[in-house]
Backbone as JSON, one array per atom type, in Angstrom:
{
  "sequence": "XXXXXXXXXXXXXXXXXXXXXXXXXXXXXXXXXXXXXXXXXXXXXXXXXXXXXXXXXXXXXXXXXXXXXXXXXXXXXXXXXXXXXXXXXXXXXXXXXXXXXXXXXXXXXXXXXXXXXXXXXXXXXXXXXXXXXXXXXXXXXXXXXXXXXXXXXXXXXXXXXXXXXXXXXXXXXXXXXXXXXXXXXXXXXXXXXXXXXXXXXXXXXXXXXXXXXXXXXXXXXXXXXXXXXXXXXXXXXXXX",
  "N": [[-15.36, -22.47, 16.46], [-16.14, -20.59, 14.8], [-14.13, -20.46, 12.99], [-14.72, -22.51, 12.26], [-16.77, -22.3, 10.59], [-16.3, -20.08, 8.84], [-14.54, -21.56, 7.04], [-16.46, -23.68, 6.17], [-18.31, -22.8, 4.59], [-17.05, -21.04, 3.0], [-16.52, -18.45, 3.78], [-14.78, -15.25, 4.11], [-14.24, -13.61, 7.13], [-14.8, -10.98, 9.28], [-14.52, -10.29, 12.52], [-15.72, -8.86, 15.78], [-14.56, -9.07, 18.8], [-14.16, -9.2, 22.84], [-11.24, -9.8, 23.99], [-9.94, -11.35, 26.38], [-6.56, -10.81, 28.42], [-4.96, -11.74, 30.18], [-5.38, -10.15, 33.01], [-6.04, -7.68, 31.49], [-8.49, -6.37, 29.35], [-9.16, -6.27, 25.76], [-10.41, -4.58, 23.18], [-11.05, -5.82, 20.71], [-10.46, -7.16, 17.11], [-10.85, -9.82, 14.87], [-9.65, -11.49, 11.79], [-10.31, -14.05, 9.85], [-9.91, -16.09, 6.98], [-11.23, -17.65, 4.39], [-10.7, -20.75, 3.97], [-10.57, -20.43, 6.96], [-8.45, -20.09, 8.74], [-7.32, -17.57, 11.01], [-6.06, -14.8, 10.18], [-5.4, -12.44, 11.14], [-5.38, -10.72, 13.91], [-6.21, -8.15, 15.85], [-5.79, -5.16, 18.07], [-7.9, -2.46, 19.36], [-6.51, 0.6, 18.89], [-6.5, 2.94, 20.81], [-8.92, 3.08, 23.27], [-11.62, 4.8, 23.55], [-12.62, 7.55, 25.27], [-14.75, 7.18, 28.33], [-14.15, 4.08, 27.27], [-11.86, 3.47, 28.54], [-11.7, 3.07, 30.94], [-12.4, 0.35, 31.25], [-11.05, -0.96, 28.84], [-7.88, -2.09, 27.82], [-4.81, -0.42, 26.19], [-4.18, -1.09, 22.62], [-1.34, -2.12, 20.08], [1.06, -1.0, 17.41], [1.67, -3.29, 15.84], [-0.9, -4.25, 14.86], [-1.84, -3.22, 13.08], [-2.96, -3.75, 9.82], [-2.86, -4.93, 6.93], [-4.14, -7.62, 5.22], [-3.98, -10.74, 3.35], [-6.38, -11.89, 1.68], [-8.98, -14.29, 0.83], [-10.63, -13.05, -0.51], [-9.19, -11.09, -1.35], [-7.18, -7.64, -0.16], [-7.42, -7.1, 2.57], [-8.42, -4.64, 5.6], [-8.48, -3.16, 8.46], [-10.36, -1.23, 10.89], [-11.44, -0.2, 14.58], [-14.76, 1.56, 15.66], [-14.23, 4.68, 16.44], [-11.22, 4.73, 16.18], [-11.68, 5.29, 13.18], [-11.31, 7.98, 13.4], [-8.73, 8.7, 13.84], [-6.44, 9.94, 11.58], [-3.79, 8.82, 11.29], [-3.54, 6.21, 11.56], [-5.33, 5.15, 9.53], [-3.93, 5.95, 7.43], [-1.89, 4.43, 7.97], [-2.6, 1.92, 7.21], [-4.26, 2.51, 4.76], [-1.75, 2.88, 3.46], [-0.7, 0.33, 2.93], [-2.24, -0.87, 0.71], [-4.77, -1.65, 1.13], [-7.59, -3.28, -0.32], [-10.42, -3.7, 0.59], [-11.85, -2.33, 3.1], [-12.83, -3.2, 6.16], [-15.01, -1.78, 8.74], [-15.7, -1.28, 12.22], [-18.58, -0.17, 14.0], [-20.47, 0.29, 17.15], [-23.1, 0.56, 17.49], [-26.93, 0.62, 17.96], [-26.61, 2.88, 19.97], [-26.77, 6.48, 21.06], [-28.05, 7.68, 19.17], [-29.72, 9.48, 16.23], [-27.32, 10.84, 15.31], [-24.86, 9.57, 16.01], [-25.44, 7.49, 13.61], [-25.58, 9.85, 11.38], [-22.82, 10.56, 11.47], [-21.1, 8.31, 11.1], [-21.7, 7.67, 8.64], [-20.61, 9.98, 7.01], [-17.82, 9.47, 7.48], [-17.38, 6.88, 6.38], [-17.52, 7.21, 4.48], [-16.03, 8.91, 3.56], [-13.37, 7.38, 3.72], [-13.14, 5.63, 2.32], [-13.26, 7.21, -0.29], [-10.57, 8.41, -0.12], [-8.87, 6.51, 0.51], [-9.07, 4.47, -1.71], [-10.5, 2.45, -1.86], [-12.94, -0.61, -1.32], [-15.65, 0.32, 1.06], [-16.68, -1.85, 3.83], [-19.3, -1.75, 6.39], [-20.15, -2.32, 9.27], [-22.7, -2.15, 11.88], [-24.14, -3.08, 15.66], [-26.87, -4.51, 16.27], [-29.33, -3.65, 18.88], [-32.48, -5.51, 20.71], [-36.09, -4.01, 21.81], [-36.45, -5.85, 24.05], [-33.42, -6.31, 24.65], [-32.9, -3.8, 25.24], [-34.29, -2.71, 27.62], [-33.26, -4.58, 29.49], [-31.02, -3.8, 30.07], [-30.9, -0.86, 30.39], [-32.73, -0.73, 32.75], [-34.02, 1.5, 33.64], [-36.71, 2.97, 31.84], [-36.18, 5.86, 31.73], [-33.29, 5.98, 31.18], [-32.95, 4.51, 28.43], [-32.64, 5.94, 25.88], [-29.71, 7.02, 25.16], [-30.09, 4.24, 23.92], [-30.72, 3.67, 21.94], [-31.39, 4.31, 18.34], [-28.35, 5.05, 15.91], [-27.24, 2.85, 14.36], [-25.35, 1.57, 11.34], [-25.28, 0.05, 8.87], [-23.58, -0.53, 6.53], [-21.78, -1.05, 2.53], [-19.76, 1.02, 0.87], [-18.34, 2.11, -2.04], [-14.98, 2.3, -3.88], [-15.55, 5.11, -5.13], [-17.04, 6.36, -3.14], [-19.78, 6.02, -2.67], [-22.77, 4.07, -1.9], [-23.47, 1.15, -2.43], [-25.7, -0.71, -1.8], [-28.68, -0.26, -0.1], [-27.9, 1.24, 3.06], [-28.7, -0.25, 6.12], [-30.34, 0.48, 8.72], [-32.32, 0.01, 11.1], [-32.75, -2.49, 12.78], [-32.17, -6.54, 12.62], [-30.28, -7.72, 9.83], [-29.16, -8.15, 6.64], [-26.56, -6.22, 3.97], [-25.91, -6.88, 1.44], [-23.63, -6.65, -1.71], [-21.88, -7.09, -5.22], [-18.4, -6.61, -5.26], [-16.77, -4.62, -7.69], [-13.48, -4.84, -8.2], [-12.39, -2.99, -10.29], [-13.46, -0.51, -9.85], [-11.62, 0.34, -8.17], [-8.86, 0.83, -9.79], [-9.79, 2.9, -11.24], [-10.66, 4.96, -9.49], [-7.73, 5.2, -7.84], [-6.45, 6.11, -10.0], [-7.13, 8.69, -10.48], [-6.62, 9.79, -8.14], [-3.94, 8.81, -6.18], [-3.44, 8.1, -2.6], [-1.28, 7.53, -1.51], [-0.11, 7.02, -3.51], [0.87, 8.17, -6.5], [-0.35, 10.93, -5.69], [0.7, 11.52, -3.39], [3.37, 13.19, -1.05], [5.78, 12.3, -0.39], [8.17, 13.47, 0.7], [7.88, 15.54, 1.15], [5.81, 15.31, 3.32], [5.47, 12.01, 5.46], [5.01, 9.13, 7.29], [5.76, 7.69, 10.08], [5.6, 4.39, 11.59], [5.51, 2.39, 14.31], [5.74, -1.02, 13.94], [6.29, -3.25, 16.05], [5.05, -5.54, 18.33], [3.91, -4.62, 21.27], [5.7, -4.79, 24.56], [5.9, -4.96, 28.0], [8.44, -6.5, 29.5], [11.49, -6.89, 28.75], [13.95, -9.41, 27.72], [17.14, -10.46, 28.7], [19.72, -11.89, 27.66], [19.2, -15.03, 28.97], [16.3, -16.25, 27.79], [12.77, -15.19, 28.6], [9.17, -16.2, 29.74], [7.41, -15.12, 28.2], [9.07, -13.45, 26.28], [10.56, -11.16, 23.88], [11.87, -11.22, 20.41], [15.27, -11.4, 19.89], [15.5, -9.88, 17.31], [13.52, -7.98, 17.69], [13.87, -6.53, 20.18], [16.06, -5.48, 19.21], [17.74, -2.21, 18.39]],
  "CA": [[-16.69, -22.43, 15.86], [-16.06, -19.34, 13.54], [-12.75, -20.86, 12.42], [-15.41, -23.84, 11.22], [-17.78, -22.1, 9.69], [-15.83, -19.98, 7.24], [-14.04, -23.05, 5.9], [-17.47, -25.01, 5.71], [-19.19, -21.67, 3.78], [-15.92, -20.42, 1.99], [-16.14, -16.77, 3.36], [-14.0, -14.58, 4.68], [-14.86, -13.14, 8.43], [-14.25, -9.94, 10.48], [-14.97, -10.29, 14.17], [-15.15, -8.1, 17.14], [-14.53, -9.87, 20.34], [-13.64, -8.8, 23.62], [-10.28, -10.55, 24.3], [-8.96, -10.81, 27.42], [-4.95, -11.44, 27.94], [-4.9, -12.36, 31.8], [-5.46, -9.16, 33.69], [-6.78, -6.82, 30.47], [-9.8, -6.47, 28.15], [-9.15, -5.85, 24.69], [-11.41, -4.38, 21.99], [-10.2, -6.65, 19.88], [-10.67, -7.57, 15.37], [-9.9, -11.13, 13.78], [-9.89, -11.61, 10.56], [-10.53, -14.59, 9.64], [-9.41, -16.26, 6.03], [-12.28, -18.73, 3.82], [-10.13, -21.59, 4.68], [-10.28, -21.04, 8.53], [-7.28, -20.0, 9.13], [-6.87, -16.79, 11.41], [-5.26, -14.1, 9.31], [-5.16, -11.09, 11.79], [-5.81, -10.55, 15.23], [-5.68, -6.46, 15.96], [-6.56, -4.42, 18.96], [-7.92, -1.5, 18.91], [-5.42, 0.67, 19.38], [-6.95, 3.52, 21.6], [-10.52, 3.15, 23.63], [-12.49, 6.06, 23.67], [-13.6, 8.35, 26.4], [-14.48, 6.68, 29.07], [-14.01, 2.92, 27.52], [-10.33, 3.29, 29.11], [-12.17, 2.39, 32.13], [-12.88, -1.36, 31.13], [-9.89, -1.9, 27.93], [-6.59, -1.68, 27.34], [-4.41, -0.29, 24.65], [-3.31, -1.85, 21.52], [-0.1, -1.16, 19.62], [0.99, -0.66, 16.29], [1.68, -4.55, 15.14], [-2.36, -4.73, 14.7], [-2.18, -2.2, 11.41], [-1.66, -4.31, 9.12], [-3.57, -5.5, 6.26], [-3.96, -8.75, 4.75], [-4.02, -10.91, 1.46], [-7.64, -12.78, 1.85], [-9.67, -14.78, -0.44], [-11.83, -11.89, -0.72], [-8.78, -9.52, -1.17], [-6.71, -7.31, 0.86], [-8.93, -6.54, 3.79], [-7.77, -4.15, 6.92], [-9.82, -3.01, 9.63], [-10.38, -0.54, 12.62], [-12.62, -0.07, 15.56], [-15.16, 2.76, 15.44], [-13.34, 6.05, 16.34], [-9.86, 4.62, 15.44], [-11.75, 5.77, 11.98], [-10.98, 9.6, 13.15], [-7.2, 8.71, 13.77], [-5.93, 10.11, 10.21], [-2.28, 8.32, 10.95], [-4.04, 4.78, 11.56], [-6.16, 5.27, 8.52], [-2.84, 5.65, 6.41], [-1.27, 2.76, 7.5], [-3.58, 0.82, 6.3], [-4.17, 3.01, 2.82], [0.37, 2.73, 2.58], [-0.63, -1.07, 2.5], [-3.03, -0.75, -0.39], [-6.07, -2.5, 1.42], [-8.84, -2.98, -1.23], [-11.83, -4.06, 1.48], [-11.79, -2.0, 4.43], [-13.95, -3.31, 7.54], [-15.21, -0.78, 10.02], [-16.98, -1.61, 12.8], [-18.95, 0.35, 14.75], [-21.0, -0.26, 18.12], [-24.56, 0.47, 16.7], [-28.1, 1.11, 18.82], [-25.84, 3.84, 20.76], [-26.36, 7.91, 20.98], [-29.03, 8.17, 18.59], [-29.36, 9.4, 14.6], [-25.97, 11.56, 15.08], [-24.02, 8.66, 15.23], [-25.13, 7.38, 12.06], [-24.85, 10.51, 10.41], [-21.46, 10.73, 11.85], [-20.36, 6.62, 10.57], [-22.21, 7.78, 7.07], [-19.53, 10.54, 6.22], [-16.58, 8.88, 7.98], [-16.99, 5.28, 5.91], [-17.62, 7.28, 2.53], [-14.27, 9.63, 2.89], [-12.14, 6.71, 3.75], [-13.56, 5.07, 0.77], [-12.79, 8.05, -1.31], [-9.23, 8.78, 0.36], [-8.12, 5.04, 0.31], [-9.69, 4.22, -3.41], [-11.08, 0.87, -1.21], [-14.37, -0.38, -0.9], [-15.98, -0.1, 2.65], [-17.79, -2.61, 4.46], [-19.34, -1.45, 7.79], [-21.07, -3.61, 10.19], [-23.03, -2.13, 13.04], [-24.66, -4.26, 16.3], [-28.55, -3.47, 16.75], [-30.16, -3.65, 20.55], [-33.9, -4.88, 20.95], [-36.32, -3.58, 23.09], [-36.12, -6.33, 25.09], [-32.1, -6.24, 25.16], [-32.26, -2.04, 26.03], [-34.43, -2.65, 28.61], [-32.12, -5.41, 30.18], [-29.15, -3.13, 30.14], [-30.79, 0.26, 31.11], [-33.63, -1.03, 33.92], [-34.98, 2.3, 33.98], [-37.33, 4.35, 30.65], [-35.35, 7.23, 31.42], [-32.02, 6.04, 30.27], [-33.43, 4.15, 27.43], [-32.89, 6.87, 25.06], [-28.8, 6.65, 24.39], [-29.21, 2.85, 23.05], [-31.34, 3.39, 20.34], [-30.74, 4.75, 16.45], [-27.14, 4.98, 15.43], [-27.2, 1.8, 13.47], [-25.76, 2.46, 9.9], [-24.45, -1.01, 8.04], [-23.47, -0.24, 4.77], [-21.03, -1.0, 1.69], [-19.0, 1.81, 0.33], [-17.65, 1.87, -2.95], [-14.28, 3.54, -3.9], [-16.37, 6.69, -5.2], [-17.86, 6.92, -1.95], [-21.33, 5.58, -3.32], [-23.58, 3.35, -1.37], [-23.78, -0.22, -3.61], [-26.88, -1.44, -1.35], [-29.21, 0.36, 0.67], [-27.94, 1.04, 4.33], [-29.29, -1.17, 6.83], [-30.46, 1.22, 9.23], [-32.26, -0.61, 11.78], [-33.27, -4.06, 12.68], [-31.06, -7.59, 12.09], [-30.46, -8.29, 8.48], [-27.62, -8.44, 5.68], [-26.48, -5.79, 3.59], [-24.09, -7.15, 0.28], [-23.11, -6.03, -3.09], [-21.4, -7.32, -5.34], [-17.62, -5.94, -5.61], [-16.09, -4.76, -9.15], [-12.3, -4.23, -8.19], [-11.86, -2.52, -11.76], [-13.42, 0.91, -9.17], [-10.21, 0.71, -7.59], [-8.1, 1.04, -10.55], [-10.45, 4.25, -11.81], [-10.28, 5.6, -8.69], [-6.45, 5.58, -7.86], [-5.73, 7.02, -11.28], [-7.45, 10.21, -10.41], [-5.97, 10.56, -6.69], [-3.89, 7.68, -5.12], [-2.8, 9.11, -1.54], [0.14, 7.06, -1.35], [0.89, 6.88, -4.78], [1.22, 9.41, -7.38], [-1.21, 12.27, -4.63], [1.46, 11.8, -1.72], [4.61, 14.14, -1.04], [6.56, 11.58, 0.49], [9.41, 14.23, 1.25], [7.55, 16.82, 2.64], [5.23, 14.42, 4.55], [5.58, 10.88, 5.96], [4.44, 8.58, 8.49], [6.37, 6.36, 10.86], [4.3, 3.45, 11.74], [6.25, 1.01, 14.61], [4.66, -2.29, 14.06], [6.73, -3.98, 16.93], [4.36, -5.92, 19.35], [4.11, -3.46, 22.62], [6.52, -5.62, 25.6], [6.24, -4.68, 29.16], [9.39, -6.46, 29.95], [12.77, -6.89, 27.06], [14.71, -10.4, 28.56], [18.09, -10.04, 28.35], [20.09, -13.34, 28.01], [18.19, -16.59, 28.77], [14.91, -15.61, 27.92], [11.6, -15.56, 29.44], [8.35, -17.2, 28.71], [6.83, -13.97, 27.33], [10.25, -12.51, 25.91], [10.17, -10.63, 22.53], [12.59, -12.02, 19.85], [16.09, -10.58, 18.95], [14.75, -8.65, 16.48], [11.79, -7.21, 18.46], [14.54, -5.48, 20.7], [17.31, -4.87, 18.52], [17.89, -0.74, 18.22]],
  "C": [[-16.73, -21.48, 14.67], [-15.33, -19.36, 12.39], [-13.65, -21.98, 10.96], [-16.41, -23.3, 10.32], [-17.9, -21.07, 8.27], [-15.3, -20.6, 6.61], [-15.17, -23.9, 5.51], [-18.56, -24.01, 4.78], [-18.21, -20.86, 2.92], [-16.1, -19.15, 2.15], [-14.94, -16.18, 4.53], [-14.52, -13.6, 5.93], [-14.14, -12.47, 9.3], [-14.9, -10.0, 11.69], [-14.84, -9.56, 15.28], [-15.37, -8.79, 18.36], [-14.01, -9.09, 21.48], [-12.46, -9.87, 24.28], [-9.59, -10.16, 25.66], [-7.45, -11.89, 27.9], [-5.17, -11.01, 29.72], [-5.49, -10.95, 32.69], [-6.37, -7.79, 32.7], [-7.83, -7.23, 29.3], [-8.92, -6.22, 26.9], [-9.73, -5.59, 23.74], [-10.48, -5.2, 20.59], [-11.08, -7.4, 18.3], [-9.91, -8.6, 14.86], [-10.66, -11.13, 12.9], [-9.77, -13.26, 10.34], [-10.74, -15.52, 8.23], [-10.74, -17.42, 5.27], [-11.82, -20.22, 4.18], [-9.94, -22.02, 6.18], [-9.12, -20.49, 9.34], [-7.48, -18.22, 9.63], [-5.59, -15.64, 10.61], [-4.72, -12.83, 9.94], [-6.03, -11.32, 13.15], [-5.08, -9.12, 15.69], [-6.22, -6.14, 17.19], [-6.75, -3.14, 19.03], [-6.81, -0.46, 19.73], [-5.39, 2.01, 20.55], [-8.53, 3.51, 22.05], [-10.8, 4.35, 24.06], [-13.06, 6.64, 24.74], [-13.63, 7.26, 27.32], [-14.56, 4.61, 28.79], [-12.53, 2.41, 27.99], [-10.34, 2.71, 30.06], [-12.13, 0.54, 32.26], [-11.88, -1.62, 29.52], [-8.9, -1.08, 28.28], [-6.0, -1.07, 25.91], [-3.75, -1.34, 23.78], [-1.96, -1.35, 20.93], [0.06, -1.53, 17.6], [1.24, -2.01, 15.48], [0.42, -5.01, 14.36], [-2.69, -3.93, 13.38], [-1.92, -2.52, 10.64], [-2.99, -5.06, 8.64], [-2.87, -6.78, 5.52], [-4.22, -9.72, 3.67], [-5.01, -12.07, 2.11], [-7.82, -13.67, 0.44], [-10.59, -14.04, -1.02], [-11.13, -10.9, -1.23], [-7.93, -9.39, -0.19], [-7.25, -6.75, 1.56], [-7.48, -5.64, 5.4], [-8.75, -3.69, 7.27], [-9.41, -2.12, 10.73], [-12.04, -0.27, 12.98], [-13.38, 0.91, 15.45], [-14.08, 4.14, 15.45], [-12.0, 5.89, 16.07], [-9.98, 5.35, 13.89], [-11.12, 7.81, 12.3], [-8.97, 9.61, 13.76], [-6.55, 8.59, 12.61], [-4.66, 9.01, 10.17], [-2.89, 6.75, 11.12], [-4.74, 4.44, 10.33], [-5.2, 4.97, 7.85], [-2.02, 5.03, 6.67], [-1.95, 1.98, 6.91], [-3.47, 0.53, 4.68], [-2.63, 2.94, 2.4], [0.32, 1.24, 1.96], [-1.44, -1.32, 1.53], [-3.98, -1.64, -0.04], [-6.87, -2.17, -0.25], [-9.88, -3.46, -0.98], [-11.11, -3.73, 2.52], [-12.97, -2.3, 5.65], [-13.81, -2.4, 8.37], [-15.9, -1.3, 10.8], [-17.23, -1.14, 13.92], [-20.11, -0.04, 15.98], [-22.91, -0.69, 17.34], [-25.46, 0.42, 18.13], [-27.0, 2.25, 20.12], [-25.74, 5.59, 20.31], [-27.73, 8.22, 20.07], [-28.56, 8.63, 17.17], [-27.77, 10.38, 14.84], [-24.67, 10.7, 15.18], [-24.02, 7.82, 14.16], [-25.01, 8.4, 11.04], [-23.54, 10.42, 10.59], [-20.35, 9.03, 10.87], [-20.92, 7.35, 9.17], [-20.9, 8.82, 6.18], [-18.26, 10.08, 6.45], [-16.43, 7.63, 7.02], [-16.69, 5.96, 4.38], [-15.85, 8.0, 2.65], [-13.36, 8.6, 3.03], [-12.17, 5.96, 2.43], [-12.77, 5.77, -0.37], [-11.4, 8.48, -1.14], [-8.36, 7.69, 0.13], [-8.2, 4.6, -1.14], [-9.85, 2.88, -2.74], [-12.12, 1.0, -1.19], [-14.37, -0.53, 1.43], [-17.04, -0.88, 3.09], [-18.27, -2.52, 6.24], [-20.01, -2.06, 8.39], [-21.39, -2.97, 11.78], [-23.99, -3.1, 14.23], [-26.15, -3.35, 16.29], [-29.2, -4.46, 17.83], [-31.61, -4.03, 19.92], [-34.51, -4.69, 21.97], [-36.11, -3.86, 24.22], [-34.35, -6.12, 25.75], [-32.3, -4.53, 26.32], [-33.0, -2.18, 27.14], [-33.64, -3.45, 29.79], [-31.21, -4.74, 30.92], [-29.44, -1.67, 30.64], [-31.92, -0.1, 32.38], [-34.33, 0.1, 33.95], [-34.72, 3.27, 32.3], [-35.9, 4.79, 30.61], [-33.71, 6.86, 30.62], [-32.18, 4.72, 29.09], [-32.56, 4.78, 25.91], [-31.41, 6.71, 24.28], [-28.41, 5.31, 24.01], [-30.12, 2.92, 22.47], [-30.71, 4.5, 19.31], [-29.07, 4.45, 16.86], [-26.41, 3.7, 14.7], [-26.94, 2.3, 11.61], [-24.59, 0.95, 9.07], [-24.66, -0.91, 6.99], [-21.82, -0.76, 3.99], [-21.19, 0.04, 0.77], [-18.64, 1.38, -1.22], [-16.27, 2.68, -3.23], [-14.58, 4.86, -4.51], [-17.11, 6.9, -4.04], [-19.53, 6.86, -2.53], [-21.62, 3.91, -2.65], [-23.75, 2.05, -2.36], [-24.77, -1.02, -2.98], [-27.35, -0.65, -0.62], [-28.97, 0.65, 2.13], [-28.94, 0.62, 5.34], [-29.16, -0.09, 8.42], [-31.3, 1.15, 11.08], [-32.7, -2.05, 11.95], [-32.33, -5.22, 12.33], [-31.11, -7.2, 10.71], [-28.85, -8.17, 7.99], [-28.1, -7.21, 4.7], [-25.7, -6.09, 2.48], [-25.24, -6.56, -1.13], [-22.02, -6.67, -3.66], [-19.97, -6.44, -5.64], [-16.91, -5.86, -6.72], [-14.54, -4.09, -8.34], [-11.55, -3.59, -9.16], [-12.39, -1.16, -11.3], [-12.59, 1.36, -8.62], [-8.89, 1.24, -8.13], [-8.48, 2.79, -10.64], [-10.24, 4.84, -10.87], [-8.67, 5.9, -8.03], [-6.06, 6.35, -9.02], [-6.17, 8.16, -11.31], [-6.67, 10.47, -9.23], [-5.71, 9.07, -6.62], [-2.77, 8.61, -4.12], [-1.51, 8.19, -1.05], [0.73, 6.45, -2.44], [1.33, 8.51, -5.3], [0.54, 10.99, -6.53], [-0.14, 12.07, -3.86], [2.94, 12.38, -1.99], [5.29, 13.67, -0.2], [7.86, 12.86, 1.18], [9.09, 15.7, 1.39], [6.72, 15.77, 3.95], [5.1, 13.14, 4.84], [5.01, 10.53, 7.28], [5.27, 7.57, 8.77], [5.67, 5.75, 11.82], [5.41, 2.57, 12.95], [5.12, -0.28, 14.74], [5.25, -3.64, 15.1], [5.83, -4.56, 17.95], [4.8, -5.09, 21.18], [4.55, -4.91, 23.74], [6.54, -4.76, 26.68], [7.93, -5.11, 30.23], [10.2, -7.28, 28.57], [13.51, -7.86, 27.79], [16.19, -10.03, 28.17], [19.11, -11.25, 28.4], [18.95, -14.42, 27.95], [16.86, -15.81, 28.72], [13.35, -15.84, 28.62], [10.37, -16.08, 28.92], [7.42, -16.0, 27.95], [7.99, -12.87, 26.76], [10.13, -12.28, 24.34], [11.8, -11.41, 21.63], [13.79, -11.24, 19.61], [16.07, -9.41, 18.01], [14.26, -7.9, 16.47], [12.52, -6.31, 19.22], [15.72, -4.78, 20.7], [16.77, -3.05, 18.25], [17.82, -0.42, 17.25]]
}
């Protein structure tokens, strides 16, 4: 259905789904290409506090940006944004549209201040634009889901859907609460201006004092050895 409806509208589509792989949840991001075509499927790669309870982890194959019709787009889950070394895989791959996406109606205004400085520095650190997309609860939903007033209170505010620019400047008004759409149009000639003052994995980075080793191998519970199995990783996947 999603597959059909960016090929029959020509856009390009980030998705958060909850995927589950037989026995585990997964907080899980597809990307989704104007043509239809599945371009990325990531998981997030650590759940937060207590969502360890109800997902699994992801692994490092899911960091990994991609050549859209929109661009090179990469993506992480809310607080994956405060994992600096996940951030710069991304920025090594020179994304130039970063999707964030955060829960939204959850905690109150301190998690949108909190998404408001987090989307702009990656903006300004990456030289990418950001596009953030939070969910918003209504009354009727929060009452659904908490049954009682009293715990009401942590599923409203924290809604903050906005586009970034690479100066870390707002290009539409954040969408703060309520449904709606937030766009702008993007000049990728801010990306240029902005790398040529700081690019953090170009000409800004000290490759040989500091580096990052990224494994992007799909995480395997079991390595076949000989005839292989029906979930066995490839030659390659467990070569040394």
């Amino acid at each position: 259905m999603v597959a059909e409806a960016a090929r029959d509208t020509g856009m390009v589509v980030v998705l958060g789904v909850n995927e589950r792989d037989f026995g585990t949840l997964y907080n899980t991001q597809i990307i989704f290409d104007a043509t239809g075509e599945i371009l990325l499927k990531r998981r997030k790669i650590t759940p937060t506090y207590h969502e360890r309870m109800v997902w699994g982890q992801g692994d490092g194959a899911g960091l990994k940006v991609v050549q859209s019709a929109a661009g090179r787009i990469g993506a992480l889950a809310c607080w994956e944004h405060y994992n600096p070394l996940a951030r710069y895989a991304l920025m090594a791959q020179h994304e130039e549209i970063h999707c964030a996406q955060f829960p939204g109606s959850l905690v109150g205004q301190i998690f949108a201040d909190q998404m408001d400085v987090t989307i702009r520095h990656h903006a300004l650190e990456s030289g990418c634009f950001v596009v953030n997309a939070t969910g918003w609860l209504t009354d009727e939903q929060i009452k659904e889901i908490a049954r009682d007033p009293a715990l009401e209170g942590p599923l409203r505010g924290g809604c903050f859907t906005a586009i970034v620019s690479p100066e870390g400047k707002f290009l539409a008004p954040p969408l703060t609460e309520g449904e709606g759409m937030v766009i702008a149009d993007l000049d990728f000639a801010l990306i240029t201006k902005r790398k040529r003052m700081m690019d953090s994995v170009g000409h800004y980075a000290r490759p040989e004092l500091l580096s990052l080793l990224h494994d992007r191998r799909p995480a395997r519970t079991v390595h076949y050895v000989g005839e292989e199995g029906p979930f066995s990783a490839s030659k390659e996947e467990v070569a040394p």
